[in-house]
Chimera marker file (.cmm) of the C-alpha trace (Angstrom):
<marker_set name="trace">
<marker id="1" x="-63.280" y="-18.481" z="-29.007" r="1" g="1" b="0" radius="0.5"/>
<marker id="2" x="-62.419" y="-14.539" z="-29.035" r="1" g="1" b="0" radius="0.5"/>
<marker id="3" x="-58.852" y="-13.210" z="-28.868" r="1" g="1" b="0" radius="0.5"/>
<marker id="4" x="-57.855" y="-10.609" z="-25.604" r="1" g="1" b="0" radius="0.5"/>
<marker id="5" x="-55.415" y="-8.593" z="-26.099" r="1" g="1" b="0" radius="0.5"/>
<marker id="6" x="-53.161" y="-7.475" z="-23.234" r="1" g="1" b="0" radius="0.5"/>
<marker id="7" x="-51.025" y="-4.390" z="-22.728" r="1" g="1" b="0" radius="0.5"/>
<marker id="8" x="-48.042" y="-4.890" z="-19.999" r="1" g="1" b="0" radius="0.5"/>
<marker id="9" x="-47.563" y="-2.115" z="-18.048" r="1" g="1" b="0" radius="0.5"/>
<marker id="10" x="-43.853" y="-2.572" z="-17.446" r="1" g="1" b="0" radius="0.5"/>
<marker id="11" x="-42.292" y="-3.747" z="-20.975" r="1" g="1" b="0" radius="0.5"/>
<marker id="12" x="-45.611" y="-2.220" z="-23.185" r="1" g="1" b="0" radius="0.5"/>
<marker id="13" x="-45.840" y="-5.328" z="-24.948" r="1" g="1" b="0" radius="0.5"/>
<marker id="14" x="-49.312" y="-6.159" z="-26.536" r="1" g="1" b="0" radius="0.5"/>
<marker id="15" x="-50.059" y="-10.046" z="-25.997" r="1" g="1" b="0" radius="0.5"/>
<marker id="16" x="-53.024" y="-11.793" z="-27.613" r="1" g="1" b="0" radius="0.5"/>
<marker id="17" x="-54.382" y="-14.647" z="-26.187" r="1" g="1" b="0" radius="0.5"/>
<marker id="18" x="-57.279" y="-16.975" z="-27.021" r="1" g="1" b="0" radius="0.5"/>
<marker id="19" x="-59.084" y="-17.887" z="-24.431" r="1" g="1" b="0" radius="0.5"/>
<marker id="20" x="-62.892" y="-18.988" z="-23.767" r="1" g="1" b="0" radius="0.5"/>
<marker id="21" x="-65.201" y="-16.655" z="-22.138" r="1" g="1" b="0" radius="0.5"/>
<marker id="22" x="-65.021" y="-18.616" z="-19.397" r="1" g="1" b="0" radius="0.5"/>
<marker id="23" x="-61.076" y="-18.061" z="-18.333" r="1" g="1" b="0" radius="0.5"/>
<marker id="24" x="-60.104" y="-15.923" z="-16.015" r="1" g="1" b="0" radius="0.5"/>
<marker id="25" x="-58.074" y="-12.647" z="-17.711" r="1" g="1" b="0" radius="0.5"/>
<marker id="26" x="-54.543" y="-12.582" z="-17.648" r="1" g="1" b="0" radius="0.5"/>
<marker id="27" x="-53.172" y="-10.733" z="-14.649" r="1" g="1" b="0" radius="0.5"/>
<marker id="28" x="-49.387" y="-11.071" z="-15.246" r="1" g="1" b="0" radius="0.5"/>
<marker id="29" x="-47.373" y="-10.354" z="-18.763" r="1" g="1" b="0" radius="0.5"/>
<marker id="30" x="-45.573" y="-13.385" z="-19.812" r="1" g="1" b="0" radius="0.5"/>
<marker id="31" x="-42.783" y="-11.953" z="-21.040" r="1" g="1" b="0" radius="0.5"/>
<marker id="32" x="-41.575" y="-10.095" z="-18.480" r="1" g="1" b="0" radius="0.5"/>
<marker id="33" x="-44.316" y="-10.805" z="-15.356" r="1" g="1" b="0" radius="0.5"/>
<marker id="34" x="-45.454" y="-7.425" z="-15.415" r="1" g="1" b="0" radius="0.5"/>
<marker id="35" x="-49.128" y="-6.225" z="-14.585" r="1" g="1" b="0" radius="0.5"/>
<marker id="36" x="-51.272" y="-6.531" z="-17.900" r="1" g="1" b="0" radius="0.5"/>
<marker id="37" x="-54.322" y="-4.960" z="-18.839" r="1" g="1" b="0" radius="0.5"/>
<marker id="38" x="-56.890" y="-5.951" z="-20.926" r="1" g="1" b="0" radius="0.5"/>
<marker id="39" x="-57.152" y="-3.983" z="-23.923" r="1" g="1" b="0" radius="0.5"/>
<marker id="40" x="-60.954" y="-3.032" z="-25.671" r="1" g="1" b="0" radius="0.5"/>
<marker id="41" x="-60.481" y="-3.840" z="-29.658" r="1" g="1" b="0" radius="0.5"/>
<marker id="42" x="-62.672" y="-4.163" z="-33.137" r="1" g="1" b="0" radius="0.5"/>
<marker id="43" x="-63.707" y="-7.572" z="-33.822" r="1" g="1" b="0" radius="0.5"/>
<marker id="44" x="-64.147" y="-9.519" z="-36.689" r="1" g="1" b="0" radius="0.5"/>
<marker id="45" x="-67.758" y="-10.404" z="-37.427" r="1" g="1" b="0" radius="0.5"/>
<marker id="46" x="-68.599" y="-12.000" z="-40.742" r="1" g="1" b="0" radius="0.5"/>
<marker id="47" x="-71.968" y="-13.545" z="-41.370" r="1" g="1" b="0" radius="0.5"/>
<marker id="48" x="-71.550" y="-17.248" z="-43.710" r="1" g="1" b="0" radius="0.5"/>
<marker id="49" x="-74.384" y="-19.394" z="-44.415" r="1" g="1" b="0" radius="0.5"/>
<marker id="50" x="-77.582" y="-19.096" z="-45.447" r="1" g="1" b="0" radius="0.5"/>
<marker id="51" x="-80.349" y="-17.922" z="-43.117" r="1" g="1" b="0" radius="0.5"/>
<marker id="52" x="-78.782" y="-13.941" z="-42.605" r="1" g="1" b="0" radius="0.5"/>
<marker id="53" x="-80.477" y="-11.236" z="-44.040" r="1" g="1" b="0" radius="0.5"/>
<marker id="54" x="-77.612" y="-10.211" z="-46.508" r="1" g="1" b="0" radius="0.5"/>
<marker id="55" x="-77.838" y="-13.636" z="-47.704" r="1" g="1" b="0" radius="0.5"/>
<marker id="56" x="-81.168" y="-14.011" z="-48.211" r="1" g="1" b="0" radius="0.5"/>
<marker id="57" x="-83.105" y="-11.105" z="-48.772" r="1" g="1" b="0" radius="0.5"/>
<marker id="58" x="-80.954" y="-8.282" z="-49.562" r="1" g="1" b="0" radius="0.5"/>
<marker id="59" x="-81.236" y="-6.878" z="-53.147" r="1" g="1" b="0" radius="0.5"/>
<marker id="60" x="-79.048" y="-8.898" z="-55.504" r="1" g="1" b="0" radius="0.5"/>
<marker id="61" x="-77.572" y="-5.590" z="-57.188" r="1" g="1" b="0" radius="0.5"/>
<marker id="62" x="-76.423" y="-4.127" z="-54.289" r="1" g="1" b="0" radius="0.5"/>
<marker id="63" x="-78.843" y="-1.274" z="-54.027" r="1" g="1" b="0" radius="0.5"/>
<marker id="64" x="-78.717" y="0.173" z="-57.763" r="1" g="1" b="0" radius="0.5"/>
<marker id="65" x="-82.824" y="-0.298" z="-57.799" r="1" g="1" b="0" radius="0.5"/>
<marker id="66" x="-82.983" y="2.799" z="-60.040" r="1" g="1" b="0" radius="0.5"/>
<marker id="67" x="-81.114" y="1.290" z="-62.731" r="1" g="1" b="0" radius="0.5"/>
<marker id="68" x="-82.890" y="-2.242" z="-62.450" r="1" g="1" b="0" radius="0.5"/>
<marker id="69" x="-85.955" y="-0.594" z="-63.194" r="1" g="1" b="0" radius="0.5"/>
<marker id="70" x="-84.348" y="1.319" z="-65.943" r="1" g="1" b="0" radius="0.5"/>
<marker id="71" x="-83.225" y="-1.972" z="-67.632" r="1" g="1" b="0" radius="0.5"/>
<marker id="72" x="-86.617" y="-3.291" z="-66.886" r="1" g="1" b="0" radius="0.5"/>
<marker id="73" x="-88.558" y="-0.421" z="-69.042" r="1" g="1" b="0" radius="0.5"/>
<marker id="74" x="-85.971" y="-0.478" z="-71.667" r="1" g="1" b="0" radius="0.5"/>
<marker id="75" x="-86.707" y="-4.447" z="-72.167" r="1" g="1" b="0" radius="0.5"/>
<marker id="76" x="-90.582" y="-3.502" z="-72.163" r="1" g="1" b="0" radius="0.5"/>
<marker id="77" x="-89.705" y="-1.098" z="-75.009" r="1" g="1" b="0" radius="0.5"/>
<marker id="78" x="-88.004" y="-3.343" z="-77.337" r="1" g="1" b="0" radius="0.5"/>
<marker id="79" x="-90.473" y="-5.960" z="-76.874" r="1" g="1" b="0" radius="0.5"/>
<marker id="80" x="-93.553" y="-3.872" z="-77.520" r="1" g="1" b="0" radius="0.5"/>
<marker id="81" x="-91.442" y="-2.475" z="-80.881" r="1" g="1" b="0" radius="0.5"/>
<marker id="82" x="-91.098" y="-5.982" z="-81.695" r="1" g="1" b="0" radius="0.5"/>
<marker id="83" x="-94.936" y="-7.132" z="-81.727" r="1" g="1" b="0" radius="0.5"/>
<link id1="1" id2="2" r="1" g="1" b="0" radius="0.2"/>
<link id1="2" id2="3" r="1" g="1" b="0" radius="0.2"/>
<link id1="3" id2="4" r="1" g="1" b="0" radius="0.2"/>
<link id1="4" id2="5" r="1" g="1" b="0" radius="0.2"/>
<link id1="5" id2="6" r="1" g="1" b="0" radius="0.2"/>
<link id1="6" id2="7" r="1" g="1" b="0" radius="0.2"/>
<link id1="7" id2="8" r="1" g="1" b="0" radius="0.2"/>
<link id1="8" id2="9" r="1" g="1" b="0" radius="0.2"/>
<link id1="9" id2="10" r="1" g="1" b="0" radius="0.2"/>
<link id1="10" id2="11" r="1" g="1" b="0" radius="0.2"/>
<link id1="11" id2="12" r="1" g="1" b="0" radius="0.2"/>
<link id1="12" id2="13" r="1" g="1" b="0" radius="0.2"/>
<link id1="13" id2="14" r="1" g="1" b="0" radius="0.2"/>
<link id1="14" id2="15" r="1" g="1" b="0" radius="0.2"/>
<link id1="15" id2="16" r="1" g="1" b="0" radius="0.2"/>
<link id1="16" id2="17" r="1" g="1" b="0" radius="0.2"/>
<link id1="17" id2="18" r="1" g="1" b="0" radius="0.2"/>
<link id1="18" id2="19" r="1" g="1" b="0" radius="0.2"/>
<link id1="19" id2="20" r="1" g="1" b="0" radius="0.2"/>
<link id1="20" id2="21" r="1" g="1" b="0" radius="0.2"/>
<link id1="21" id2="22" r="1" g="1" b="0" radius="0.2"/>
<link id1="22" id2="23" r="1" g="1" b="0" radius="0.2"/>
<link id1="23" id2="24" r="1" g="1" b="0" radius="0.2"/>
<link id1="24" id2="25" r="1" g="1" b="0" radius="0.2"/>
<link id1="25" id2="26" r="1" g="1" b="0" radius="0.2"/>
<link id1="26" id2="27" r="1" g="1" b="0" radius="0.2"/>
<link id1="27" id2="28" r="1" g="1" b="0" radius="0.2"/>
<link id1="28" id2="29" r="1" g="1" b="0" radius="0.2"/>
<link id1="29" id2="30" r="1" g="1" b="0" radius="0.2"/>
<link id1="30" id2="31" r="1" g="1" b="0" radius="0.2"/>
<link id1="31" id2="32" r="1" g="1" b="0" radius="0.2"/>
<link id1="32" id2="33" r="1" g="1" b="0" radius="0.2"/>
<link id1="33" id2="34" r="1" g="1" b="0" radius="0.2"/>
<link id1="34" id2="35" r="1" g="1" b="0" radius="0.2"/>
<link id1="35" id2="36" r="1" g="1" b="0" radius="0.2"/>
<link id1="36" id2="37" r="1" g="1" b="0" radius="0.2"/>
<link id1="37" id2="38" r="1" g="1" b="0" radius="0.2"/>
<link id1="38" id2="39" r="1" g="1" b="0" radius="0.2"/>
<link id1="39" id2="40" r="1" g="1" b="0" radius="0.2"/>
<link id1="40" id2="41" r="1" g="1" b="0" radius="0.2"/>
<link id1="41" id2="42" r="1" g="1" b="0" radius="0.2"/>
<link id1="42" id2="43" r="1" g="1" b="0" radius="0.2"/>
<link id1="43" id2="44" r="1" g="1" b="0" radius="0.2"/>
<link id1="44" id2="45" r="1" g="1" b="0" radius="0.2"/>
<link id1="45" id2="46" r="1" g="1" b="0" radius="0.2"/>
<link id1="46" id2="47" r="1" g="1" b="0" radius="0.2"/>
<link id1="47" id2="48" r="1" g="1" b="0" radius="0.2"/>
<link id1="48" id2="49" r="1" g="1" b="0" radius="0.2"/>
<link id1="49" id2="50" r="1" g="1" b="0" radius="0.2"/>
<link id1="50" id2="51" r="1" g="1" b="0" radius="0.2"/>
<link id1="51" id2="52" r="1" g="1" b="0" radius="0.2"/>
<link id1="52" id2="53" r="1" g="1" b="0" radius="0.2"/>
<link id1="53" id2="54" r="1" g="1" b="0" radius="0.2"/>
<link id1="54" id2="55" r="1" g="1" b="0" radius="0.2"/>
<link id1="55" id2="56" r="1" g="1" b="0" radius="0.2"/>
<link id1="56" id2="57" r="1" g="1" b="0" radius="0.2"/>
<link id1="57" id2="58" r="1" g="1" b="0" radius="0.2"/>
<link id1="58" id2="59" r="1" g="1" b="0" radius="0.2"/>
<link id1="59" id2="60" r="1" g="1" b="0" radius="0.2"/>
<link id1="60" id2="61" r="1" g="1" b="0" radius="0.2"/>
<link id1="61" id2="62" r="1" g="1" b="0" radius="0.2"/>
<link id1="62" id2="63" r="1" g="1" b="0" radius="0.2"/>
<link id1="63" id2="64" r="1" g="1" b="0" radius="0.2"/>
<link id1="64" id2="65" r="1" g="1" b="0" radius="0.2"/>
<link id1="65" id2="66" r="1" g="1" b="0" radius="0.2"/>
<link id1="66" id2="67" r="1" g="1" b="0" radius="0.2"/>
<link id1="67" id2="68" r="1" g="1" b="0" radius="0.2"/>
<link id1="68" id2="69" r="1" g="1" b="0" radius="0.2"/>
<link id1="69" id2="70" r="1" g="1" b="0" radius="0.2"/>
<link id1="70" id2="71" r="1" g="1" b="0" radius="0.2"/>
<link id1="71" id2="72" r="1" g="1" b="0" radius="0.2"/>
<link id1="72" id2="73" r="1" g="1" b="0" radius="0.2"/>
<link id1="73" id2="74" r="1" g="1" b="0" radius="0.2"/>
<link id1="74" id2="75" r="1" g="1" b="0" radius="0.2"/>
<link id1="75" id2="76" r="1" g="1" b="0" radius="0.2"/>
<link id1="76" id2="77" r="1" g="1" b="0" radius="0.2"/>
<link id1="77" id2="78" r="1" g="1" b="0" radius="0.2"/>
<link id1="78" id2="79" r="1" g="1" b="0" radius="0.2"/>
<link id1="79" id2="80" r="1" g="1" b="0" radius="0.2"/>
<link id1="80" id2="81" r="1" g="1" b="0" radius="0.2"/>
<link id1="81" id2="82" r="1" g="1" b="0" radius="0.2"/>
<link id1="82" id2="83" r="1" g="1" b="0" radius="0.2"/>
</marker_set>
């Protein structure tokens, strides 16, 4: 369930309320009873679990392909020295 925030009009106190999508919005401030509006603000959205690209498919070292390829040749070398 999301969290509204509400700005009264009368005392400019912010209220947050958690509420379904479903409720009605908050029409009166429950502090003071004044008019409240409903306030537009960032959300928190975190992706857990398996089946999300991040997850799953992104590059295990964060982008730094150069360098992995680097590493790569550099273990090619020593093992070709080697034989």
């Amino acid at each position: 369930m999301p969290i509204y925030e509400y700005l009264c009009s009368n005392c400019k106190e912010i209220t947050e309320k958690w509420q379904k999508f479903s409720d009605p919005p908050l029409t009166h401030c429950p502090k003071c009873g004044g008019e409240v509006k409903k306030l537009i603000s960032l959300n928190a959205f975190h992706l857990k679990g398996t089946g999300w690209y991040v997850t799953d498919y992104a590059s295990k070292n964060g982008g730094n392909r150069k360098k992995s390829e680097e590493k790569q040749a550099s273990s090619e070398k020593s093992t070709e020295k080697k034989e």
